[in-house]
C-alpha positions in Angstrom: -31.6 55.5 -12.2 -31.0 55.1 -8.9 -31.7 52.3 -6.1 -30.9 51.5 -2.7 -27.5 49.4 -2.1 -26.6 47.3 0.8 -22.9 46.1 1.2 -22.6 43.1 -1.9 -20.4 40.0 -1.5 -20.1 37.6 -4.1 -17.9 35.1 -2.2 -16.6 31.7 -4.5 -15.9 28.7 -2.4 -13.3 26.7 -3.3 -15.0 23.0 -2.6 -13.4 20.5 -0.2 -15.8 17.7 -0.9 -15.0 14.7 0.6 -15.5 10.9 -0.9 -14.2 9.1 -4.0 -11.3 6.5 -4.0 -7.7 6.9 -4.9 -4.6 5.5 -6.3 -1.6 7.9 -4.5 -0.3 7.6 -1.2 -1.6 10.1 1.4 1.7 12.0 1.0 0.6 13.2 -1.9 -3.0 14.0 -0.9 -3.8 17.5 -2.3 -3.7 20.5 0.6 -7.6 22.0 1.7 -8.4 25.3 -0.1 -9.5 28.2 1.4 -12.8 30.3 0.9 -12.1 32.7 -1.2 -14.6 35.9 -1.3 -14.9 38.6 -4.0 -15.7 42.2 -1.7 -17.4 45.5 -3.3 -15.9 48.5 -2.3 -18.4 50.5 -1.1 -18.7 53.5 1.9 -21.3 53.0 4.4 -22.7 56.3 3.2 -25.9 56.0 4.7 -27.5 59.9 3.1 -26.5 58.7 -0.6 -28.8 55.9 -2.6 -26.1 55.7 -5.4 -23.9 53.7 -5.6 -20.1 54.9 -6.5 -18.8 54.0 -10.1 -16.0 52.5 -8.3 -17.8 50.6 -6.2 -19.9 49.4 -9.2 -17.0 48.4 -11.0 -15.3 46.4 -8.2 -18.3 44.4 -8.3 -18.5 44.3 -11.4 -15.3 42.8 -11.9 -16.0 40.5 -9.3 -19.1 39.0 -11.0 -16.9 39.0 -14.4 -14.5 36.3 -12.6 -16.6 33.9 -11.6 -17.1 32.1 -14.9 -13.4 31.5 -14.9 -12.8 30.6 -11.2 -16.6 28.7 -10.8 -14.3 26.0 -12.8 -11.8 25.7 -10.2 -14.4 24.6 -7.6 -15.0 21.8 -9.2 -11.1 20.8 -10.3 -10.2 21.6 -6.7 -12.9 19.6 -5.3 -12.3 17.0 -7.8 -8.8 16.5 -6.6 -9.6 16.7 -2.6 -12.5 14.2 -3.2 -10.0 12.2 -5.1 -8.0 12.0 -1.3 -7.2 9.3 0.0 -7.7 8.3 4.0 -4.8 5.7 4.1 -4.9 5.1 8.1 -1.7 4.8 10.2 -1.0 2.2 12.2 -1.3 2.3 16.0 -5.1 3.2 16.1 -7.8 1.3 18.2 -8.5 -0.5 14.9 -4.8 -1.7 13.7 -4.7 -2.6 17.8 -7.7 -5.0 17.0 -6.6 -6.4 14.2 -3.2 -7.4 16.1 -4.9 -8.8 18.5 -7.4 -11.1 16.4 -4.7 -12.2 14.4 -2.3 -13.2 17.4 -5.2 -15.7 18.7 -4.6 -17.7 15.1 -1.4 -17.2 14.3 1.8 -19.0 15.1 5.2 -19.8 13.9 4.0 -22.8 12.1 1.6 -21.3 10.3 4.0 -17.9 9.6 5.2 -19.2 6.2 1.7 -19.5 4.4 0.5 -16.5 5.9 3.6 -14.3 4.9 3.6 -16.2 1.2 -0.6 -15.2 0.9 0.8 -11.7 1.2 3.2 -12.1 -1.9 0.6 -14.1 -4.0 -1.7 -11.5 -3.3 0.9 -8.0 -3.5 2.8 -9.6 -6.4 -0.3 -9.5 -8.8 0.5 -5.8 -9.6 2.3 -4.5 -12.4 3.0 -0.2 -12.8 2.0 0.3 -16.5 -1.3 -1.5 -16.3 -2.2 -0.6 -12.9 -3.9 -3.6 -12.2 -3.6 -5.7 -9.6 -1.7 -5.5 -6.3 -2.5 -6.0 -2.4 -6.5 -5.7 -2.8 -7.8 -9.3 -1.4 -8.2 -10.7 -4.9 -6.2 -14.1 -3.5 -9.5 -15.2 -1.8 -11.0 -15.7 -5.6 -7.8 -17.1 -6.8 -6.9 -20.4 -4.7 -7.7 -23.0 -7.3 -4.7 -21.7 -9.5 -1.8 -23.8 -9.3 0.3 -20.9 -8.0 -1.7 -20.9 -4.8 -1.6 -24.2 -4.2 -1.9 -24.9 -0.5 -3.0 -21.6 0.2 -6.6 -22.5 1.6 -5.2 -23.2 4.8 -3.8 -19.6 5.3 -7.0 -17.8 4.5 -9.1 -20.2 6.9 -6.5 -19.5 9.5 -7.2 -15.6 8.9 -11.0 -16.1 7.9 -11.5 -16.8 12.0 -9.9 -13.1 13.0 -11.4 -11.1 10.2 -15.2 -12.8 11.4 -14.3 -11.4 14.9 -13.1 -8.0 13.5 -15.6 -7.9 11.2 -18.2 -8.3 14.2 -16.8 -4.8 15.6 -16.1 -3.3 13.0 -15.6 -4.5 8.9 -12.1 -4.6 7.6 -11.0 -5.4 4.2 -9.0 -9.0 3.4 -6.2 -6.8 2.2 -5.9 -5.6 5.1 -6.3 -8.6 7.0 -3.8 -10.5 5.2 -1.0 -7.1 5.0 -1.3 -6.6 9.0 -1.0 -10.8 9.1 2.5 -11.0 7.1 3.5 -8.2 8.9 2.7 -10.3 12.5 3.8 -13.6 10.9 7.2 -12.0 10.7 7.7 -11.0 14.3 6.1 -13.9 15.3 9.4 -15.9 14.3 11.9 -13.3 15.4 11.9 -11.0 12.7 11.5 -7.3 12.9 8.4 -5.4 13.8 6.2 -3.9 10.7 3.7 -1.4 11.0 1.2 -1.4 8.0 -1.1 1.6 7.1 -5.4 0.9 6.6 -7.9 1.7 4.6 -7.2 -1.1 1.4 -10.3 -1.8 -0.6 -10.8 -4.9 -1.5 -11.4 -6.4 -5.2 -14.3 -7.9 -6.5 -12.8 -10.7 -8.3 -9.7 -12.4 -9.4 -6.4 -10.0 -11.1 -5.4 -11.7 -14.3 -3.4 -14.4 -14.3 0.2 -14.9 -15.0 1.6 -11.4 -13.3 3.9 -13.5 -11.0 7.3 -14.3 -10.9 7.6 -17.5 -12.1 10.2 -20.0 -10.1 12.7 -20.6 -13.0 13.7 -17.4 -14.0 16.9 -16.7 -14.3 18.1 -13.5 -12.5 17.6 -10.7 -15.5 14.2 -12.2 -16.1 13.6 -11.9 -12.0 15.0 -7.9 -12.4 12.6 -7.3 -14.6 9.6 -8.7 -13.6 10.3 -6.9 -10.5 10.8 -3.6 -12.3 7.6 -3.8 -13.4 6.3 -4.0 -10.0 8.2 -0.8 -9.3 11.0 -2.7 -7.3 14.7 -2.5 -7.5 17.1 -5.1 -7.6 18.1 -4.4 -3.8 14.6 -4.5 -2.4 13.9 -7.9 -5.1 17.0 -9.3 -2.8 15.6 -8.4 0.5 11.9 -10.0 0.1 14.0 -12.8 -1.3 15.3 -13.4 2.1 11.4 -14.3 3.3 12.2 -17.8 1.6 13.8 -18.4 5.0 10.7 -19.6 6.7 9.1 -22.5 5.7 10.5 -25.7 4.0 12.4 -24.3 1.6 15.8 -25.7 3.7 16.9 -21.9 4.7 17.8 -22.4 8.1 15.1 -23.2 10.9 11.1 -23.1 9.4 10.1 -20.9 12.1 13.1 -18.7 12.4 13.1 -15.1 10.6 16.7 -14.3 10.1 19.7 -13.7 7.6 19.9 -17.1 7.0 18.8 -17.6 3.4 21.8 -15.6 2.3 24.5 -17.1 4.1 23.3 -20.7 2.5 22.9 -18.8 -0.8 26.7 -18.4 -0.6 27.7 -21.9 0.5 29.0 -23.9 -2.4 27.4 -26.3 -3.1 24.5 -25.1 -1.2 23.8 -27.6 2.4 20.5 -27.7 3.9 20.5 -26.5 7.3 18.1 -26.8 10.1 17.3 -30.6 9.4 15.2 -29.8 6.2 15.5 -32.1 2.9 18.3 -32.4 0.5 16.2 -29.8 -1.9 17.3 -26.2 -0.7 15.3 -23.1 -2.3 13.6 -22.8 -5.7 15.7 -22.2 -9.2 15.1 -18.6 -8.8 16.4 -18.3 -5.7 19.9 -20.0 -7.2 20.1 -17.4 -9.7 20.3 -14.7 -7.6 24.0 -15.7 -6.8 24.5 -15.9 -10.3 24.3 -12.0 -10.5 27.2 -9.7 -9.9 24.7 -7.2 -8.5 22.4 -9.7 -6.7 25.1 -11.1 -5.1 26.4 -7.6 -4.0 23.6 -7.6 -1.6 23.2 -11.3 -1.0 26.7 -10.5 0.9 25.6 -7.4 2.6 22.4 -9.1 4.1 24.5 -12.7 5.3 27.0 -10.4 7.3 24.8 -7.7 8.2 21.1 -9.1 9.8 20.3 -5.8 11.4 20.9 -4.4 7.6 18.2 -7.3 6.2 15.8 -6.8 9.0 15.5 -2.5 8.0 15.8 -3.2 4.0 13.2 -5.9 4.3 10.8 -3.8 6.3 10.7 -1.1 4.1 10.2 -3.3 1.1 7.4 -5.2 2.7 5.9 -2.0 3.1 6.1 -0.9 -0.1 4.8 -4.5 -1.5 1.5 -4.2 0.8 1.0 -1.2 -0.6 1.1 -1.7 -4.1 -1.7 -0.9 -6.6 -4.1 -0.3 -3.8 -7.1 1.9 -3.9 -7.5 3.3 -0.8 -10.7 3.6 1.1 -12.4 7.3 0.5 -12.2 10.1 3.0 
C-alpha cells in the first residue's frame, strides 16, 4: 500500500510553565528546558509516493518515545512552575518601600521595629517547616511574647497603606525591608533584602521562640533548629543593643552589647537602668564558644556589622514561600 508523505515532525516540548509557590531560594531555581523535536528522515524525493523503510522507522521510533519522554513534560514543568521569583533588591519597588518606611521610622522607634522582625522570623523551625518571616506577627500581638508590639505594626501599617495604594506588598516584606532600615537608621550597616514573601493567613504555633532564661546549650539548640550556628546566634545577639536593654545608647547600632557582655560585673552604660540585658543574654558569656565570638565582635565592629548582615538576611528569609513566577 502506498500513500503520499509530506516531511513528519513529531516535536515534544519540554514545558516551562510558569506559576505555583515555592520553598528554595532562587539559586536553586531549576534551569528552562529546551524544545526538543523528534525529525523523520526522509528525501525530498518528489517522483516516489513511498516512503523509505528507513525513514518509516525513524519515525517510528520517534512515536515509540513519546510515552516515556510525554512524562518529562510534566516533571520538568512541574519543577519550573515550582520557581520561585524572589526579587532583588534595588528595583523601583524595594526603592518605594524605602522610601515609605523612612517617612515613619526613626531611631526611637528602631528597637520595636527590628524586634517585630525577630518575633516574626524566629517562629520557624527546619524539620517542621512551619513558620518563619511570612507576616503571621499581625495575628499574633495578644501573646505575651509580643507584648508592646502594637505600636510597631501601626508605625508600619501607615507605609504599607501608601505602598499598598501603588502597588500591594506583603507584611513580610514590609516588616524585613523595615528591620533592615531600622538598623541603618541608628548607625548600623546597610541591608539589602530580597521580595516577593507571601504572607500567612493566620497565626504560626505557639511556643517556637527562644525563651529569655535559657541557658546557652538550650539557646544553641533552639537556634539549630532554626538552621543557625552558634556564630550567627552571637551576631543577632548583638541587636539587643538598641533599646532599653542598658547596651550602650538606645538609638545607637554598634558593638556595644559585647564589650558590656564582658565587663564583670556587667555596668549599664548610656544612662539606662541598673537591669542590663535578659538572662539569656548572660549565658552567652558563660560559653567557651559564645564567648569566642563575643570577643571577636567587642574588638572588631566592622567584623559584627558584616556577620550581622548576613545573618539578618538569612533570618528574613527563613521558611518563606516565595511569591510565584
Amino acid at each position: 500500500m502506498s500513500s503520499s508523505v509530506t516531511n513528519r515532525i513529531v516535536q515534544c516540548s519540554i514545558a516551562t510553565a510558569s506559576g505555583g509557590e515555592t520553598n528554595y531560594p532562587a539559586k536553586f531555581q531549576p534551569p528552562s528546558f529546551s524544545t526538543v523535536t523528534f525529525r523523520s528522515d526522509r528525501s525530498n524525493d518528489h517522483a516516489s509516493s513511498e516512503v523509505s523503510s528507513s525513514s518509516r522507522r525513524g519515525l517510528m521510533c520517534s512515536i515509540a518515545t513519546l510515552p516515556c519522554l510525554l512524562p518529562l513534560t510534566h516533571i520538568f514543568g512541574s519543577l519550573r512552575a515550582n520557581a520561585n521569583a524572589m526579587l532583588p533588591p534595588g528595583g523601583d519597588e524595594y526603592v518605594r518601600i524605602k522610601e515609605e518606611l523612612k517617612k515613619v521610622l526613626s531611631k526611637g522607634k528602631a528597637a520595636g521595629v527590628l524586634r517585630l522582625v525577630f518575633h516574626d522570623a524566629g517562629t520557624f523551625e527546619i524539620d517542621h517547616d512551619a513558620g518563619g518571616m511570612n507576616g503571621s506577627i499581625v495575628y499574633e500581638l495578644e501573646r505575651p511574647e509580643n507584648a508592646g508590639l502594637k505600636k510597631s505594626v501601626k508605625v508600619l501599617q501607615k507605609a504599607k497603606t501608601q505602598i499598598d495604594a501603588i502597588h500591594p506588598v506583603s507584611w513580610a516584606d514590609v516588616i524585613a525591608v523595615a528591620g533592615a532600615e531600622a538598623i541603618e537608621v541608628c548607625g548600623g550597616p546597610t541591608i539589602q533584602v530580597s521580595l516577593g514573601r507571601h504572607d500567612s493567613l493566620g497565626a504560626d504555633p505557639e511556643g517556637k521562640l527562644p525563651e529569655e532564661t535559657l541557658d546557652a546549650s538550650g539557646l544553641k539548640r533552639c537556634f539549630q533548629k532554626k538552621g543557625f550556628s552558634t556564630q550567627e546566634l552571637v551576631a543577632l545577639s548583638g541587636a539587643h543593643t538598641l533599646g532599653s536593654k542598658g547596651f550602650g545608647s538606645p538609638t545607637s547600632f554598634d558593638n556595644s552589647y559585647y564589650k558590656v557582655l564582658l565587663e564583670k560585673p556587667p555596668t549599664p552604660s548610656g544612662g539606662m537602668s541598673t537591669m542590663i540585658g535578659l538572662p539569656s543574654d548572660h549565658a552567652l558569656v558563660e560559653d567557651d564558644e559564645c564567648l569566642r565570638w563575643i570577643k571577636k565582635y567587642a574588638d572588631d565592629e566592622n567584623m559584627f556589622f558584616e556577620d550581622f548582615k548576613n545573618a539578618y538576611v538569612k533570618l528574613v528569609n527563613s521558611g518563606v514561600k516565595w511569591s510565584s513566577l
